[in-house]
C-alpha positions, 0 to 999 in steps of 0.5 A, a space after each residue: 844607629 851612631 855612623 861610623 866617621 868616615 875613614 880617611 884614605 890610606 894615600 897621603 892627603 897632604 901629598 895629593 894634589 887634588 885635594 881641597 880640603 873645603 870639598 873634602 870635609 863636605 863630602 865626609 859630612 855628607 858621607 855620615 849623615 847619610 850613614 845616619 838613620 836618623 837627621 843630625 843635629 851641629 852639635 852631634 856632627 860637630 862632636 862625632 866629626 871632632 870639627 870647629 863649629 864654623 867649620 861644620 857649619 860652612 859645609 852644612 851650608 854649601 850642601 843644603 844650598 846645593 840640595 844635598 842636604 835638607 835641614 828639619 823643622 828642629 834644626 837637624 840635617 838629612 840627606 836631600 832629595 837631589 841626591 835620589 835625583 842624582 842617582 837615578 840619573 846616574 843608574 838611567 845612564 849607565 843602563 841607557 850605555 849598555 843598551 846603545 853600545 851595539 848600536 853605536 858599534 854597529 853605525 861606527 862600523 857601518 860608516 867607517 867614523 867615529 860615533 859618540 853617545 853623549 847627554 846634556 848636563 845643564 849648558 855641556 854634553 857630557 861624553 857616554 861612549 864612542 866607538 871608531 877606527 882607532 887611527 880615527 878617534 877624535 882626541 877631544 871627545 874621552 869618555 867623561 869629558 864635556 863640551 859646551 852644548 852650544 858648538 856640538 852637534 850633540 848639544 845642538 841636537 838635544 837643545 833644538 827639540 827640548 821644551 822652549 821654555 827650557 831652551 831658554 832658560 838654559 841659554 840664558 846660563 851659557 857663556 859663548 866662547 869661541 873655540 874656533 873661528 867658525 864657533 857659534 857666539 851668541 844667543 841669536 846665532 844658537 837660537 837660528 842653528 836650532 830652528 835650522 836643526 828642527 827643520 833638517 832633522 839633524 846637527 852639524 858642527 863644522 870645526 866649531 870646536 875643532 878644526 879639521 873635524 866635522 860632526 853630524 848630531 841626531 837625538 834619541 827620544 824617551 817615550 815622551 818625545 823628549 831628547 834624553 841623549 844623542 848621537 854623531 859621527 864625527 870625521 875629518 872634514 877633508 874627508 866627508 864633504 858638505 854634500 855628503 853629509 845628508 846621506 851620513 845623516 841618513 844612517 845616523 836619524 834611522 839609527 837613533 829612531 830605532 834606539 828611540 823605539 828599542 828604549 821605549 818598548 824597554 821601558 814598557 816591557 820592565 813597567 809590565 814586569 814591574 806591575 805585574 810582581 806589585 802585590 794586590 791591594 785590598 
């Protein structure tokens, strides 16, 4: 089946001022080949797509380096096995925030303060959900915003029970910046937080990204003990002083261990389901 190419949108893409013409013209690309049964050829893109073959060219690059694309052994070009990835992750997500939501309600309402669900992507912490008082939401923590994963609580409580060699590799991507004065700056002093963190049990962030805020990071766990999201509660620190974060904390751990298990029997039960409508085999 010939894709049809794809349409462009009805707003005035020279008035837009988000568009990039390189990244619009890879994704149409990608968009055709992936409406494509079979793998294409430049040729066939650059005749269906009426593009310069330079200009085909430097986009099918761009998409086959970063994975979106992969090329045959004839030279023609099919949608990559990152983009499964992607979108298993990005379904995972969706389904991991309709679970949580009660639960993160149910603390934020418990404790009074703003609570956040959040996922490591690469070095940041990508904001999912947050539930609070509305006179206490924190302003820099929208839903699909990030931070950098080094001076979160929620970072900082994913990083610390993830593989060492995965760790590492992911530090060594980062770039320390300081936010505040108070901002962790360097591989070592993250590594120490970390081994700190492991031996609480939880995270804190201490007007590292903001001053005034104070956070307290737990992580949820899949059923092979790795950290696939967190949790913190985030409050003023004029209000919740040093010595009572460790009873925060307490809510917050017991919180996430039940998330954790809620997540685990989940996944069991759907795989029984699952198995149980497989056809037998001969």
């Amino acid at each position: 089946m010939t894709p049809k190419v794809p349409s462009r949108t009805s707003v005035n893409a020279s008035r837009d001022p988000y568009r990039l013409q390189c990244l619009d013209r890879a994704l149409s690309v990608l968009e055709y080949i992936g409406e494509s049964d079979v793998p294409l050829s430049l040729a066939d893109i650059c005749r269906s797509m009426n593009l310069h073959k330079s200009t085909a060219h430097r986009a099918l690059m761009v998409l086959e380096r970063g994975m979106l694309l992969e090329r045959t052994p004839d030279d023609r070009f099919r949608l990559g096995l990152k983009l499964y990835t992607l979108g298993n992750r990005a379904v995972e997500q969706v389904d991991l925030r309709t679970q949580i939501q009660p639960s993160l309600r149910s603390l934020s309402q418990r404790l009074g303060e703003t609570v956040h669900l959040g996922v490591l992507q690469r070095t940041s912490v990508v904001y999912l959900d947050k539930a609070g008082p509305a006179a206490r939401v924190c302003k820099g923590s929208k839903t699909g915003s990030s931070n950098p994963a080094y001076c979160t609580a929620m970072g900082k409580a994913m990083l610390a029970w993830l593989p060492q060699t995965e760790v590492h590799d992911l530090v060594d991507q980062m770039t320390f910046v300081r936010l505040t004065h108070k901002t962790i700056g360097s591989r070592e002093e993250l590594m120490q937080a970390l081994q700190r963190v492991r031996r609480r049990g939880y995270s804190i962030d201490d007007e590292e990204v903001e001053i005034g805020a104070r956070c307290i990071g737990a992580p949820i766990f899949n059923q092979d003990h790795n950290p696939i999201a967190a949790l913190s509660v985030s409050c003023a620190s004029s209000r919740i002083q040093p010595h009572q974060v460790p009873a925060l904390a307490e809510h917050l751990r017991r919180t996430c261990s039940e998330i954790s298990a809620s997540l685990r029997l989940h996944r069991d039960l759907r795989a029984r389901v699952i198995g149980s409508l497989a056809p037998e085999r001969n």
